[in-house]
N, C-alpha and C positions, 0 to 999 in steps of 0.2 A: 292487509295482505303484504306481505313482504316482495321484494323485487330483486334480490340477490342471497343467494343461497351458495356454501360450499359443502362439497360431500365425500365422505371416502366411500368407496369401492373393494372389499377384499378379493383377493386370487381366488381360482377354483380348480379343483381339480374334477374332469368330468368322465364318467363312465365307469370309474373304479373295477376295472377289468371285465367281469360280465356285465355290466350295467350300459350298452352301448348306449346311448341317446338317450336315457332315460334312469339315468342317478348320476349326481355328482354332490360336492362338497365345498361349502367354503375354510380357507384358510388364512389364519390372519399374520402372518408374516410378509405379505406383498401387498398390492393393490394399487389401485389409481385414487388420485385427489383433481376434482375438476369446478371450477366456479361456474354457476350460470345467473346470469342478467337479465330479467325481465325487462320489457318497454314496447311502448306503443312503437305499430307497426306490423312490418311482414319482414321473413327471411330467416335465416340462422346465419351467425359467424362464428367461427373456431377456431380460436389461438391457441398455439400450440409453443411453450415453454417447457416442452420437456425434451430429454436428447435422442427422442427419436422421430424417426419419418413419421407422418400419417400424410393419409391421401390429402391429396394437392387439391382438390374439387371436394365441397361439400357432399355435392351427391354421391360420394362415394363413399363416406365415411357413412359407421355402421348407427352412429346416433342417429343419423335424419331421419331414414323411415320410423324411427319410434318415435321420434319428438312429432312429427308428421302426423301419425296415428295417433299420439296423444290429444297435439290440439283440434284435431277434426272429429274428435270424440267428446270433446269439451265443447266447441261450436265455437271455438275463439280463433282470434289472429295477432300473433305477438311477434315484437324482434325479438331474438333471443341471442345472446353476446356468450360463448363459452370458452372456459379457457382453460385449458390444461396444464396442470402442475406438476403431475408426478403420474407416470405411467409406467404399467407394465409391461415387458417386452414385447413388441408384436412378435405372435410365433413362436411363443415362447412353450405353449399348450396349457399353461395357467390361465385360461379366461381373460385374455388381454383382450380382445372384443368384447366379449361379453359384459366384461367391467367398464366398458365406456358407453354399450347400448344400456347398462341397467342403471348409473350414474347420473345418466342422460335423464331415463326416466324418472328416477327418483327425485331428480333435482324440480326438475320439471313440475312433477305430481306437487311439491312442498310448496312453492311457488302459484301454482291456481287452487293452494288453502285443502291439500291433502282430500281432494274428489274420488280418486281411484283406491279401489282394493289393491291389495301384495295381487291379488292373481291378475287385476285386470295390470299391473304393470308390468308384470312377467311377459304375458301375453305382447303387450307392446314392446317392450325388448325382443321379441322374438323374430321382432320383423324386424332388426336389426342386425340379429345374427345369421338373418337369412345370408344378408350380403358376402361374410366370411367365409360362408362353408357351401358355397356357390348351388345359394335357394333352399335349400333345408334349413324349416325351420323347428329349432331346437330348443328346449328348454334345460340341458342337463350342467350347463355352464349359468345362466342367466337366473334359473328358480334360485340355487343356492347365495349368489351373488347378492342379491338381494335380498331374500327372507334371512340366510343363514344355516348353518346345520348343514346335515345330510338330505337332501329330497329325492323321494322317486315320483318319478311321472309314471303314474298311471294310467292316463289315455292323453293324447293329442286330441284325441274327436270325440266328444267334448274336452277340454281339456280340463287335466285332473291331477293333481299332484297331494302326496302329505310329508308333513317335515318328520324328518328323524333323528333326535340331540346326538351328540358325539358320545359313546361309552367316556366312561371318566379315566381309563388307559389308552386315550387312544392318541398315537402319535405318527409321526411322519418324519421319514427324509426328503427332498426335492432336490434332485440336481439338474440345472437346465444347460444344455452344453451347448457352445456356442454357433447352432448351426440354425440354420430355421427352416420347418415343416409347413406350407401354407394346410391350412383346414381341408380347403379346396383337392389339394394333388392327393391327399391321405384318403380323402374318401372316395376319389377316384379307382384306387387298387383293388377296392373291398369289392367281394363277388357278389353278384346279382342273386344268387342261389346258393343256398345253402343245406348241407345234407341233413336229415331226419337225426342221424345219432348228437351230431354236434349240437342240434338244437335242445336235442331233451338234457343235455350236457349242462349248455346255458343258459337253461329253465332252474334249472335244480341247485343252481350256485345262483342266479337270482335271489332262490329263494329262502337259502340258507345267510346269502350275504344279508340280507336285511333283517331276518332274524338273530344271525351274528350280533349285527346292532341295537335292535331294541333289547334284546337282552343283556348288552352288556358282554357277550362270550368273545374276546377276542380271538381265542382258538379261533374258531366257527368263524370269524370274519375274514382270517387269514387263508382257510382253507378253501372258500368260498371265492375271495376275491380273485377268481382265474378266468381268464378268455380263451376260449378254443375257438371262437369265431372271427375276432376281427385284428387280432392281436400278431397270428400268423403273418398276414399282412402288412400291416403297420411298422413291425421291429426291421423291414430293413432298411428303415432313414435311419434306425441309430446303431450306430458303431460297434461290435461286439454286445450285443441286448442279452443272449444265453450266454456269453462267460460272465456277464454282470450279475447277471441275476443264481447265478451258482456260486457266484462271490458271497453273494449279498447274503443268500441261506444261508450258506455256512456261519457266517457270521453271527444268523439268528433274527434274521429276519422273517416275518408273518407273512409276510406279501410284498409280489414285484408286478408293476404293471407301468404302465406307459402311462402317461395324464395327460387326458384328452387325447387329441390328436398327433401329441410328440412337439419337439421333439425332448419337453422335459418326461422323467421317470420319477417313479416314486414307490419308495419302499416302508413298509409300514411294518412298526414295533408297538413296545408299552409303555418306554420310558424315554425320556429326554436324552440321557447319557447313550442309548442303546444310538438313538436319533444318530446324534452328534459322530459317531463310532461310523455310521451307515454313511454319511456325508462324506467323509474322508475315502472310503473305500471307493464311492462314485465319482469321486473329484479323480481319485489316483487313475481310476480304471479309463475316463475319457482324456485322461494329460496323458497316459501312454499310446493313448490314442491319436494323439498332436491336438488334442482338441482342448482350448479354454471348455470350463465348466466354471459356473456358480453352483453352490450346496446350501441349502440352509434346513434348518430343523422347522419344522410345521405343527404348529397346534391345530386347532379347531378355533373357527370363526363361527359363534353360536350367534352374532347380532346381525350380522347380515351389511348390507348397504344403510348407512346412516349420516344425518349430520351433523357437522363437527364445528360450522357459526355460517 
């Protein structure tokens, strides 16, 4: 059995407009790189080498309840030494938690000689991302993170997911602008209640979006990927969200929706060039904004969380 493991992590994007908590995607153009150290003992340590903040206290960082629930499901008690290399922004709304709770785990799982299914370490992740999104636990950042693909959860209780591969046109812009949305405040906004029309609304774009996808119709996926429920909400952390997104159609864009929580967005095409064309527009629209932006073009992450030595 080995005793040091490194792994990457790719970006997600979660919710793909009607899909609240329950579809997202991986993307391979980001992600975290994190080492863990097996050895005899108790505790976790977390070095942190990359240039951003994380919690000051273990207990607060979103790996420990999953490593916690890993090894008390194993019946083991180990030190575990982690250290981090390459991170994605916190806050960014690409699964930057998520990709450290699923890391975590996966590193973890390879480490006590690969014991656990993909589902039972989803599940352990989960309770990782409780901590971000202040006790909701979610699977729409953390399933894709680590299996890969597109996933919809279909139930929490029991819980139930299946994968769904990328259409082979399917592409993405990502602009994250320099501002940050905690998970936490964003889901705070969203109504307790919601009306009868808006629901059958984002029933029916559920259910075209995922058929969008296993067929292949990127029409259907574009027209499909809309939120009438949490979206209203959500767009006023980002800076002009309707002149962007009227931007971005014209231009020829299939779909505009927030990723995840915000405060990145993401507009979806067919081609790479179209991609690259979408980034510049999103870059231009938050610089008149006063705001730094990053853009980059997104493919699909079909492997998921994996190791790389």
């Amino acid at each position: 059995m080995v005793n040091q493991v490194t792994v990457f992590v790719p970006a997600s994007i979660a919710n793909l407009g009607c899909g609240f908590d329950i579809m997202g995607m991986a993307v391979e153009s980001a992600g975290d790189i994190l080492s863990m150290e097996m050895s005899d003992g108790d505790g976790i340590e977390i070095i942190n080498r990359t240039d951003y903040d994380i919690p000051a206290s273990v207990e607060d960082n979103v790996m420990t309840p999953s490593i916690r629930a890993m090894l008390a499901a194993a019946g083991v008690r180990k030190h575990l030494k982690i250290t981090l290399m390459c991170k994605i922004m916190p806050g960014s709304g690409i699964g930057s938690s998520a990709a450290s709770a699923a890391g975590a785990v996966v590193a973890l799982n390879t480490l006590l000689g690969n014991r656990f299914s993909e589902k039972e370490m989803i599940e352990f992740a989960m309770e990782g991302e409780a901590i971000s999104s202040g006790g909701a636990r979610h699977a729409d950042n953390v399933a894709p993170a680590i299996i890969g693909g597109i996933v919809l959860i279909c139930s929490y209780s029991p819980f139930e997911y299946i994968r769904i591969p990328f259409p082979a046109t399917f592409c993405a812009a990502i602009a994250h602008p320099r501002i940050t949305v905690k998970t936490s405040e964003s889901r705070a906004v969203l109504p307790k209640e919601i009306p009868l029309k808006g629901a059958i609304l984002q029933w029916a774009n559920v259910g075209g979006l995922v058929a969008g996808f296993m067929n292949g119709d990127m029409g259907l996926v574009g027209r499909s990927m809309r939120d009438v429920i949490v979206e209203p909400y959500r767009k006023q952390f980002i800076p002009g969200f309707d002149e962007l997104r009227e931007r971005l159609f014209e231009a020829g864009a299939r779909a505009f929706n927030i990723s995840g929580s915000g405060p990145s967005v993401f507009a979806l095409c067919d081609n790479v060039k179209k991609a690259e064309e979408l980034c510049i527009i999103m870059s231009e629209h938050f610089q008149s904004k006063g705001i730094d932006a990053d853009a980059l073009v997104a493919l699909g992450d079909n492997r998921g969380a994996r190791v790389i030595f």
